[in-house]
C-alpha positions in Angstrom: 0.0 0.0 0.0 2.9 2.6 1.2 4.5 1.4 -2.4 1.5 2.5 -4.3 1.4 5.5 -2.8 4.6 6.7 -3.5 4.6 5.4 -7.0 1.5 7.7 -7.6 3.4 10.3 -6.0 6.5 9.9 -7.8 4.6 9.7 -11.8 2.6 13.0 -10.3 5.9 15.3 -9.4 7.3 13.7 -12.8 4.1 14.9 -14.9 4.2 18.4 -12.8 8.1 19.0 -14.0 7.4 17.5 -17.6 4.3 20.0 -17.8 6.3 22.9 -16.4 9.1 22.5 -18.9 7.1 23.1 -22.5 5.3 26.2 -20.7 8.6 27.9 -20.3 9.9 26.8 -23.7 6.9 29.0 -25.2 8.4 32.3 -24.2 12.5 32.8 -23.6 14.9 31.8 -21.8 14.5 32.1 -17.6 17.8 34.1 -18.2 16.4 36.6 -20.5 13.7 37.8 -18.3 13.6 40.9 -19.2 12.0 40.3 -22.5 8.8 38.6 -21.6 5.9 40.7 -22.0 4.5 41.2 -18.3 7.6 41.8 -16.7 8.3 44.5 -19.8 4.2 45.7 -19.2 4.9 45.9 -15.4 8.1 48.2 -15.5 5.8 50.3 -18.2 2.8 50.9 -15.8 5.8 51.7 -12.9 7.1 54.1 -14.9 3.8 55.3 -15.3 3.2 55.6 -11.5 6.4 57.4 -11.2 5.4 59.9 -13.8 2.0 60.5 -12.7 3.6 61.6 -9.0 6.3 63.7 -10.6 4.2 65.6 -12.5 2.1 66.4 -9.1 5.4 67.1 -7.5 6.0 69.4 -9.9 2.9 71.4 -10.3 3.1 71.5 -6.3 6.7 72.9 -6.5 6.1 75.6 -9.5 2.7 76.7 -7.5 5.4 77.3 -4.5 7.9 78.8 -6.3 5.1 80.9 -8.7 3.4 82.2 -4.9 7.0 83.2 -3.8 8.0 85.7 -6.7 4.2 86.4 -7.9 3.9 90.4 -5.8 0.8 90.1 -3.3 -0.8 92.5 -5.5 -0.9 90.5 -8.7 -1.5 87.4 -6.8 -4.9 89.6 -5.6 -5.9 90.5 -8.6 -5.8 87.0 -10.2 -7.9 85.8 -7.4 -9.9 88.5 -7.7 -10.5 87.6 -11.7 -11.0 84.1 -10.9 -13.6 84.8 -8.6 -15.9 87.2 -10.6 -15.6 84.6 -13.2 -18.8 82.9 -12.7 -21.0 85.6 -10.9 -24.4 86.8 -12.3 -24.6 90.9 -13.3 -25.5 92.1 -9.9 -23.1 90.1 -7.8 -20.6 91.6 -10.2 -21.7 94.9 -9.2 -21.6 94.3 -5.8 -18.5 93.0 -5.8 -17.0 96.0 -7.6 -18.6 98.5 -4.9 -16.7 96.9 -1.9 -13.8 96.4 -4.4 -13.6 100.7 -5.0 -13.9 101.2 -1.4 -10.4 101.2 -0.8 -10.3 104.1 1.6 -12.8 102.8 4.0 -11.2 101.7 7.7 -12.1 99.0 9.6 -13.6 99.7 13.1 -12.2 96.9 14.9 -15.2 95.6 15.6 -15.2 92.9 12.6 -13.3 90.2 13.7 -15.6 90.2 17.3 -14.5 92.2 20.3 -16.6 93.3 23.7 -19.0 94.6 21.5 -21.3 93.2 18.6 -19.7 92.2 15.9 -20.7 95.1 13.1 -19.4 94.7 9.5 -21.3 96.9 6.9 -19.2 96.9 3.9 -19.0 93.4 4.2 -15.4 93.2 3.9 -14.6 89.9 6.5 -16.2 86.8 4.4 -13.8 84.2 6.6 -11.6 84.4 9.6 -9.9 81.7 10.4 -6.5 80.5 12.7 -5.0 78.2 10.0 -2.3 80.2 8.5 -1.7 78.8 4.7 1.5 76.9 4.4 3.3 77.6 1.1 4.1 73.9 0.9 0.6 73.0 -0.1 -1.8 74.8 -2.2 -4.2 77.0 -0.9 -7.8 75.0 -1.1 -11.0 76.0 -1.9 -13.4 76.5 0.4 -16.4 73.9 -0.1 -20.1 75.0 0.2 -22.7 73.3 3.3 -25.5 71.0 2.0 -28.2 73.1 2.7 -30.3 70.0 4.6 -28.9 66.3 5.5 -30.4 64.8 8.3 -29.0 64.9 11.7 -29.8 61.2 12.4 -28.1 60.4 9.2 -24.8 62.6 9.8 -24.1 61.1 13.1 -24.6 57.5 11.7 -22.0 58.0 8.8 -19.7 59.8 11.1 -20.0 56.3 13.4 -19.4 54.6 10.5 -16.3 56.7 9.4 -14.8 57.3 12.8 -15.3 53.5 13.6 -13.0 52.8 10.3 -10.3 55.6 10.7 -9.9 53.4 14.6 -9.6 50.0 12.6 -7.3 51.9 10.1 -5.1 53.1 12.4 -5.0 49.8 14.7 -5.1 47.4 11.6 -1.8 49.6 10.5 0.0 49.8 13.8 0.2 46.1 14.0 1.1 46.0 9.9 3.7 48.5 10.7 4.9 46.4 13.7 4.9 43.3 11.9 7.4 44.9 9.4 10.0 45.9 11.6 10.1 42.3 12.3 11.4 41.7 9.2 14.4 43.8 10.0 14.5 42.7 14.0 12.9 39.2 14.0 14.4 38.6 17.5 12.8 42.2 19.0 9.9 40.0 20.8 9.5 36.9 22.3 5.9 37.1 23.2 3.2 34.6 21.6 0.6 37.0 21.1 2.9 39.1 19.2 4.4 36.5 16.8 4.2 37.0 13.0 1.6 34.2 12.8 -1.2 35.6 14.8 -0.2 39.7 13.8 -0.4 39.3 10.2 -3.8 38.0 10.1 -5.0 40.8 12.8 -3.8 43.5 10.4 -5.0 42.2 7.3 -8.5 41.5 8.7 -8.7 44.6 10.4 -8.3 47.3 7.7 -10.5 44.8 4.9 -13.3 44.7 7.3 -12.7 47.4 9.8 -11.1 50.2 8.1 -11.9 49.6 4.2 -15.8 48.0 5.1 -16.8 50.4 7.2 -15.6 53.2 5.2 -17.6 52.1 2.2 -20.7 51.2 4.6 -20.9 54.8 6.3 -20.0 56.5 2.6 -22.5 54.7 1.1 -25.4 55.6 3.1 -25.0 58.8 2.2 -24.9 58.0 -2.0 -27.8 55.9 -1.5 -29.8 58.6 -0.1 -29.3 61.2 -2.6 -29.1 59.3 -5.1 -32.5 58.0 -4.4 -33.7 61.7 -3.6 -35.3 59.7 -0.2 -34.6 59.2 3.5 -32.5 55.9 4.8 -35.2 53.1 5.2 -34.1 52.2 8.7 -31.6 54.5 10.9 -32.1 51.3 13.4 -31.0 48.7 10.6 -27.9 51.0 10.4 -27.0 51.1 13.6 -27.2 47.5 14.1 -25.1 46.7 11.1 -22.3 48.6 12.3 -23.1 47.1 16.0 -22.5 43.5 14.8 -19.0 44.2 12.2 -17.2 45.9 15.2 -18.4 43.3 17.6 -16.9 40.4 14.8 -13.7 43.0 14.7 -13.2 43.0 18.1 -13.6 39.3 19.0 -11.8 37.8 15.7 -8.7 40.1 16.7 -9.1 38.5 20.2 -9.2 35.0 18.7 -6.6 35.3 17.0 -4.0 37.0 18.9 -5.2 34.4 21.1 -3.8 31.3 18.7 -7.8 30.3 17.1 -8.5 31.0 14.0 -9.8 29.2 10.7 -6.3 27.5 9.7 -4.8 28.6 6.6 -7.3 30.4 4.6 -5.8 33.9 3.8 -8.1 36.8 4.6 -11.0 34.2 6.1 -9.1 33.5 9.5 -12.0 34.9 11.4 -13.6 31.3 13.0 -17.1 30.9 11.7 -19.2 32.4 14.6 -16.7 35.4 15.0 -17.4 35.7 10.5 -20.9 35.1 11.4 -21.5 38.7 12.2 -20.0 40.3 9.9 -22.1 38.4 7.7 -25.6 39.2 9.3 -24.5 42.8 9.8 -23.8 42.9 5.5 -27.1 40.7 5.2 -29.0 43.8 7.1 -26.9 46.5 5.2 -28.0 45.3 1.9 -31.8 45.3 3.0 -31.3 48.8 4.2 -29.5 49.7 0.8 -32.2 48.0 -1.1 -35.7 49.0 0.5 -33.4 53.3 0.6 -33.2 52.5 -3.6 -37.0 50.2 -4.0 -38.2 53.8 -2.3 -36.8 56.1 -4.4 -38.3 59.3 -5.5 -37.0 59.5 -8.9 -37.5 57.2 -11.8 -33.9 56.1 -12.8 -31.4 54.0 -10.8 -27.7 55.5 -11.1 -24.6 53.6 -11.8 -23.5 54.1 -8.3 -26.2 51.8 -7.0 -25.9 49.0 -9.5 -22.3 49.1 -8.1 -23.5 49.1 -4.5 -25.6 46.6 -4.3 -24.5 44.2 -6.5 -20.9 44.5 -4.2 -23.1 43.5 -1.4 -25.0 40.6 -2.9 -21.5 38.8 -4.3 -19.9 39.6 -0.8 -22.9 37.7 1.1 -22.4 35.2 -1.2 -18.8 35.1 -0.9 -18.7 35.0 2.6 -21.1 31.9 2.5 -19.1 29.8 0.4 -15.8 30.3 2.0 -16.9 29.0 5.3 -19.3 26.3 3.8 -16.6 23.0 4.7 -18.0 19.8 2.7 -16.2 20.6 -0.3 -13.0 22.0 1.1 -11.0 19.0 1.2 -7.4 18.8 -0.2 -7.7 20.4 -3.9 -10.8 22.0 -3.2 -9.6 24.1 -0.7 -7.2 25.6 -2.8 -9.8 26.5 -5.6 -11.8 28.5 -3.3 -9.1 30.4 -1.7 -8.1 31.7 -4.8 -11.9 32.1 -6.1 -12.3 33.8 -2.6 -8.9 36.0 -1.8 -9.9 37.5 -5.6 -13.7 37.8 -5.5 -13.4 39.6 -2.0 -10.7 42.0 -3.7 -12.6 42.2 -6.7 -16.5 41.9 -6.2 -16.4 43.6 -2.8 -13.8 46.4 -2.5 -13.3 47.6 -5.8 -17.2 47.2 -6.9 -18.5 49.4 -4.0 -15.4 52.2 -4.2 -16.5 52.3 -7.5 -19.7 52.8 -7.1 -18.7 55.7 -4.5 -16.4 57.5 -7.5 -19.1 57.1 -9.9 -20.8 60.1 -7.1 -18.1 62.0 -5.3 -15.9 62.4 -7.9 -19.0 64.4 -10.3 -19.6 66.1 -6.8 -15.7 67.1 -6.5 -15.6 68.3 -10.0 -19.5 69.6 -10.1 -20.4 68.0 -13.1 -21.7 65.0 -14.7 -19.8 61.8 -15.3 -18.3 61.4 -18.7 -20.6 58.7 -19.6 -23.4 56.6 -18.0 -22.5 53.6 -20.5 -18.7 53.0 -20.1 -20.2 52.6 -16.6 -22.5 50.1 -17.4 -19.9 48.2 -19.4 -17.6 48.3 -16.9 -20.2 47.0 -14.6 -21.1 44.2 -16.5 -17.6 43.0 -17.8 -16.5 43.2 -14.3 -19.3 41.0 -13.1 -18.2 38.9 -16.1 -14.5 38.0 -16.1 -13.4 38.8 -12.3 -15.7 35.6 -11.2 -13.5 33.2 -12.8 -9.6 34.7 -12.7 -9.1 33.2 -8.9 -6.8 30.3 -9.9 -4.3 31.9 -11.7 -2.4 32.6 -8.5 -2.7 28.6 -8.3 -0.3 28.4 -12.1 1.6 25.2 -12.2 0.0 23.8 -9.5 -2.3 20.4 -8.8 -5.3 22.1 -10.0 -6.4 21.7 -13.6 -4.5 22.9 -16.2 -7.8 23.9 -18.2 -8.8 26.1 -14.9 -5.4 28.0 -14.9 -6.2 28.5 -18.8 -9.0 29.6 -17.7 -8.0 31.9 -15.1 -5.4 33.3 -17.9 -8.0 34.4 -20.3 -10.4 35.8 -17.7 -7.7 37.5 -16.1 -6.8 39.2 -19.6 -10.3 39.8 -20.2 -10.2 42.2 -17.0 -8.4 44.7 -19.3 -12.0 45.8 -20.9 -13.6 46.7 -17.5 -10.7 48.7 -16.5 -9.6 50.2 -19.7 -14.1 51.4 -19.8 -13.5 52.6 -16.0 -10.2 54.3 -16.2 -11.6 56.5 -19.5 -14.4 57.4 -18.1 -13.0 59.0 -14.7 -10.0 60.6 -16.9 -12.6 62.0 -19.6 -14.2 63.0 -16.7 -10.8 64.9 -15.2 -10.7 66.5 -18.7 -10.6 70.1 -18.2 -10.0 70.2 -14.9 -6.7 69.5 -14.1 -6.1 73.0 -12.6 -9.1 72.2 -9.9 -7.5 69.3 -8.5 -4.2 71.4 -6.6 -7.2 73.3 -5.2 -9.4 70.6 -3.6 -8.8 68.5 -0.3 -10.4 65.4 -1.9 -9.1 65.4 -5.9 -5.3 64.7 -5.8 -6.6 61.4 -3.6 -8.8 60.6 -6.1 -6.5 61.4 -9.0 -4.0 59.1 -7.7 -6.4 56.3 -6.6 -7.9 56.3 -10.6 -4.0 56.3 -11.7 -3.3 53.1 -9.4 -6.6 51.9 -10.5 -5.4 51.6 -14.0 -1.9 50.4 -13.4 -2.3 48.2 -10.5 -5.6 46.2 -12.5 -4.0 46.1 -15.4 0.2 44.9 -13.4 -2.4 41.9 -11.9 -3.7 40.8 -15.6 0.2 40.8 -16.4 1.2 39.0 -13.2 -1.2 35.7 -14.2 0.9 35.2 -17.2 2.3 31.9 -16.8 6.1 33.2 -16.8 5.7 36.5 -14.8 3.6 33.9 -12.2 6.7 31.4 -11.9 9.1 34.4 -11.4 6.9 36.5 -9.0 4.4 33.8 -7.2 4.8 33.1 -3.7 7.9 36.6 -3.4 7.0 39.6 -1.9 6.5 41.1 -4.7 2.9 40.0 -4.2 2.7 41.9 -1.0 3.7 44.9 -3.5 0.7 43.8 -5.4 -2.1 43.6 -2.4 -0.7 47.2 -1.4 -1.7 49.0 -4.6 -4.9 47.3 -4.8 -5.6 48.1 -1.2 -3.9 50.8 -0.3 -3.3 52.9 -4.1 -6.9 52.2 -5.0 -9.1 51.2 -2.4 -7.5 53.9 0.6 -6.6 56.8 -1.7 -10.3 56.4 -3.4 -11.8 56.3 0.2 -10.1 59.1 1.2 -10.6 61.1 -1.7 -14.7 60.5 -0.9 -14.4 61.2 2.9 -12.8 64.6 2.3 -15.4 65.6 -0.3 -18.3 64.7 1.7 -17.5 65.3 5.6 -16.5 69.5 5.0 -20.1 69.5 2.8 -22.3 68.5 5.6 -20.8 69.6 8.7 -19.4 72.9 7.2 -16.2 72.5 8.9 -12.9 71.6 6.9 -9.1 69.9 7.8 -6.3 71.9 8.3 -5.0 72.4 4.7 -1.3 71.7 6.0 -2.4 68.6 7.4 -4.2 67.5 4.1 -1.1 67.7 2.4 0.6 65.7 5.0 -1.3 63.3 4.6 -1.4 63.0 1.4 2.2 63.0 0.6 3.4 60.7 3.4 0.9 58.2 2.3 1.7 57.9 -1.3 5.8 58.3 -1.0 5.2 56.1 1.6 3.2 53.6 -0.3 6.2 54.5 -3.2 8.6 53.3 -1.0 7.1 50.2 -0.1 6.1 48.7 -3.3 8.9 49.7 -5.5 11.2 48.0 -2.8 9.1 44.7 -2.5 8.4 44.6 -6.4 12.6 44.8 -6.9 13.1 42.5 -4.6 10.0 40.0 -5.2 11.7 39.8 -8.7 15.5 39.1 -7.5 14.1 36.2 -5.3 12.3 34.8 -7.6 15.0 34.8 -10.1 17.0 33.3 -7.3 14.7 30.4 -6.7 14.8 29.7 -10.8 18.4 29.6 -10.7 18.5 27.0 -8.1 20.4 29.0 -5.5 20.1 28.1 -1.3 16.6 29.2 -0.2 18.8 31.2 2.7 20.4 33.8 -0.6 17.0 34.8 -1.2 16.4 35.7 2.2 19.8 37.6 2.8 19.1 39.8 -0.5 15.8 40.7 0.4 17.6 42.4 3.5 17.8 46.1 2.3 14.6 46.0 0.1 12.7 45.0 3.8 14.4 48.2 5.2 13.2 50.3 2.7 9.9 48.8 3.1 9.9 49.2 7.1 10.5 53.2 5.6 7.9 53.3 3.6 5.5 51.5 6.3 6.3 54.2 8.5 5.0 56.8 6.3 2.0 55.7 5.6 1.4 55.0 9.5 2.2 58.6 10.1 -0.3 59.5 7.7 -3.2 57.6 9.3 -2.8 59.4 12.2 -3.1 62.4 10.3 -5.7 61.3 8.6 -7.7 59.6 12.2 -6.9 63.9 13.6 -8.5 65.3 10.8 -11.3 63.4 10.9 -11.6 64.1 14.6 -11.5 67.6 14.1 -14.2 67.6 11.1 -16.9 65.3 12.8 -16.2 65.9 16.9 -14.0 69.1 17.4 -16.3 71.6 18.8 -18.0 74.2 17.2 -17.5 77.8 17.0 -20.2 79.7 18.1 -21.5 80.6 15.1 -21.6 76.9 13.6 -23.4 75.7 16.6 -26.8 75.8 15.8 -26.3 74.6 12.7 -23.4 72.1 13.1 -25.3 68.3 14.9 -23.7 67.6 18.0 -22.1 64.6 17.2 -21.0 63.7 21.0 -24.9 63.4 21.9 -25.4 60.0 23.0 -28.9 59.8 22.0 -29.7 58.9 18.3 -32.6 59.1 16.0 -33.4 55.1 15.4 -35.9 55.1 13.1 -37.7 53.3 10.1 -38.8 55.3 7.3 
């Protein structure tokens, strides 16, 4: 019997290297690397990255150096043009009167003293503490909503302050678990040992930070969109009750040594999973009765989007726990089917579905076109179900369903390729808006890392780039602009176009920029390191060298991503303070009666 065995075992490794040996004749050499088509693609859409950020560095830098020899009286006067741009006949007018007044003295009673405050020439429009750095550009200031709900603010700002927490926790312990790359030995402790860490931070900002962002954003799009209350403030409430609650006892599990074995991204045990489940189960009811009681006709793109992410994520999370047909191959197939579908069918679907609205509202007007969104809708739905395996290439799983896998995963090219136009066609025009704007450099760079990070993963299934870069840390390069360049910036980008709007407060324009600049040289730093260094170990492995090589060359490339982790964790916390700020810091006295006190305990809970 034990001869059988390893007979079988023996002709299947034989078949496996036989099979693996034509596949690499079809393309060059493993020595001229260089030459094959993803790796070439992948150093193009780099480049591409690179160029996108030095031209933003630029613009930033000639807009310093422009303010610094511009006189303050020509820098007026071009303010003063672009403002009047746009104003009817008798604004015009008015504005020329209080411009002609130049001999008129202010009292001292403007800016608020003992006395009343008294201003009849109407010459103090903002005061403000928050003296402009010439590092970042000076932003616009963004206009109220003139009516959103009170119930409904606080709700999203539980939703939003909830993720920014997970976001900065889920990061901490990424960041942590980096340096341990550089100082394996600087713990000892079980609960802080790479095995139970990783998991905690990879969990934590998918279904804490990134989750609960698109939850709390969304209830907002579906709303307006609809042009109707929130069916159930209760419903919302609960949902975000039960995904914190799953949060909070999944990170104790497994910190704690219990978890769901080696499933990536689905170590959560199936009770802890549970809630997160029913909480999604009860967001998409409250999503769908908001958009069944709509006041207008139509449905817009940004719902499909919505609700079809939350239907495949139910779904998703349904099959990945189900455990009769999880045995030995099977296991594998749904790994990849999951780790991609929740990427793909969850994350990107809803963010999407979120630009489709805030980045029209960013750049007040209309999306480029309705269709390229329903054809990247559909085409998405179509070829991201099936592209799962191909991080499974020369594997035990069926050759036809890497094929597979392959072809699907080049099909994705026609979903991003329709998305990617229609947010730049949508740009068009307005590239001198985006300095400007808290929220449209974030969303800018999430749409550039939209296109090149899709379109490096199509590249990356190819079956030679996949034995070079499979398994290396170049795939942790890979999950970081998906997450991070897309998913985060895109999030952002939303969060700072909506939370100014409806509480009439805004961030700290030096902050903004902080934030935004450590985050993406951060994010720079860490994936240019892991992608150079993902590739030199794999090439190691293909030339056969000791296993230890790969690990001693990866040594600088880890410090450099320890760097660029540090960045980005610097930035969350500017991010979690201007949040703070926006949503809790109190009021001035004259935003108080219209500004919701978000500290109140006591909520609305309420079906419509």
């Amino acid at each position: 019997m034990e001869s059988s065995i390893l007979n079988r075992w023996h002709w299947a490794s034989l078949l496996l290297v036989l099979s693996v040996q034509p596949v690499l004749a079809q393309g060059s050499p493993v020595g001229d690397v260089w030459s094959q088509p993803g790796i070439i693609g992948t150093i193009i859409l780099l480049v591409i990255v690179m160029a996108g950020v030095l031209v933003l560095a630029i613009a930033r830098l000639g807009g310093v150096l422009n303010k610094l020899s511009t006189p303050l009286e020509q820098q007026q006067n071009e303010t003063f043009e672009e403002t009047v741009a746009n104003l009817t006949t008798d604004q015009l007018d008015q504005i020329l009167e209080r411009r002609q007044a130049r001999s008129y003295q202010l009292t001292g009673r403007e800016l608020g003293s003992e006395q009343r405050p008294q201003d009849e020439k109407g010459l103090v429009s903002h005061v403000t503490t928050d003296m402009h750095a010439p590092l970042v550009a000076e932003k616009k200031h963004t206009l109220r909503y003139g009516k959103v709900e009170p119930a409904l603010i606080r709700l999203i700002a539980a939703y939003l302050l909830s993720a920014a927490f997970w976001l900065v926790f889920g990061t901490a312990i990424g960041w942590y678990v980096g340096i341990k790359f550089v100082r394996p030995d600087i713990d000892h402790v079980a609960w802080l040992s790479f095995g139970r860490l990783r998991p905690v931070h990879t969990n934590t900002v998918f279904w804490g930070w990134s989750s609960l962002s698109m939850l709390g954003l969304g209830l907002f799009v579906v709303t307006r969109t609809s042009n109707t209350r929130l069916f159930s403030y209760r419903l919302g409430w609960l949902s975000l009750g039960l995904i914190n609650a799953c949060l909070v006892l999944g990170t104790l599990c497994l910190m704690n040594g219990i978890n769901n074995g080696g499933g990536e991204y689905r170590e959560f045990i199936w009770p802890v999973m549970a809630l997160f489940a029913i909480g999604l189960v009860i967001s998409l009811y409250n999503f769908y009765q908001t958009v069944a009681h709509r006041q207008i006709e139509e449905m817009y793109i940004s719902n499909w989007y919505m609700l079809g992410a939350l239907s495949w994520v139910i779904i998703l999370s349904v099959i990945a726990y189900l455990p009769f047909y999880q045995n030995g191959l099977g296991e594998t197939v749904i790994q990849g089917y999951y780790m991609h579908q929740g990427v793909g069918m969850w994350f990107m679907s809803f963010t999407l579905g979120l630009v489709y609205y805030f980045l029209p509202m960013s750049l007040n007007k209309p999306i480029y076109s309705y269709s390229l969104g329903v054809l990247a809708f559909w085409t998405q739905l179509l070829f991201y179900t099936l592209i799962g395996t191909h991080h499974y290439v020369f594997s035990p799983v069926p050759w036809w369903l890497q094929a597979v896998a392959i072809v699907f995963s080049a099909g994705m090219f026609i979903p991003v390729l329709a998305g990617t136009t229609n947010f730049v066609m949508t740009f068009r025009g307005s590239g001198k808006h985006v300095t400007s704007s808290y929220s449209l450099p974030f969303l800018a760079v999430g749409v550039l890392f939209y296109f090149t990070g899709s379109v490096q993963g199509s590249m990356q299934a190819f079956r030679f780039t996949n034995v070079v870069w499979h398994f290396t840390d170049f795939n942790v390069a890979h999950s970081h602009i998906t997450m991070y360049g897309i998913i985060a910036f895109l999030l952002w980008g939303c969060i700072y176009t909506l939370v100014p709007r409806f509480m009439g407060r805004e961030p700290r324009q030096l902050l903004v920029g902080i934030h935004f600049w450590f985050a993406l040289l951060g994010l720079l730093a860490y994936i240019v390191s892991m992608m150079i260094g993902g590739t030199l170990k794999g090439l190691s492995w293909l030339d056969g060298e000791p296993f230890i090589k790969s690990v001693v060359l990866m040594a600088p490339f880890w410090v450099w991503r320890a760097i660029g982790g540090t960045l980005m964790l610097l930035s969350h916390f500017v991010f979690a303070f201007n949040l703070y700020e926006m949503l809790l810091k109190s009021a001035p006295a004259s935003e108080a009666s219209s500004v919701p006190h978000l500290n109140n305990t006591h909520h609305v809970a309420e079906s419509a």
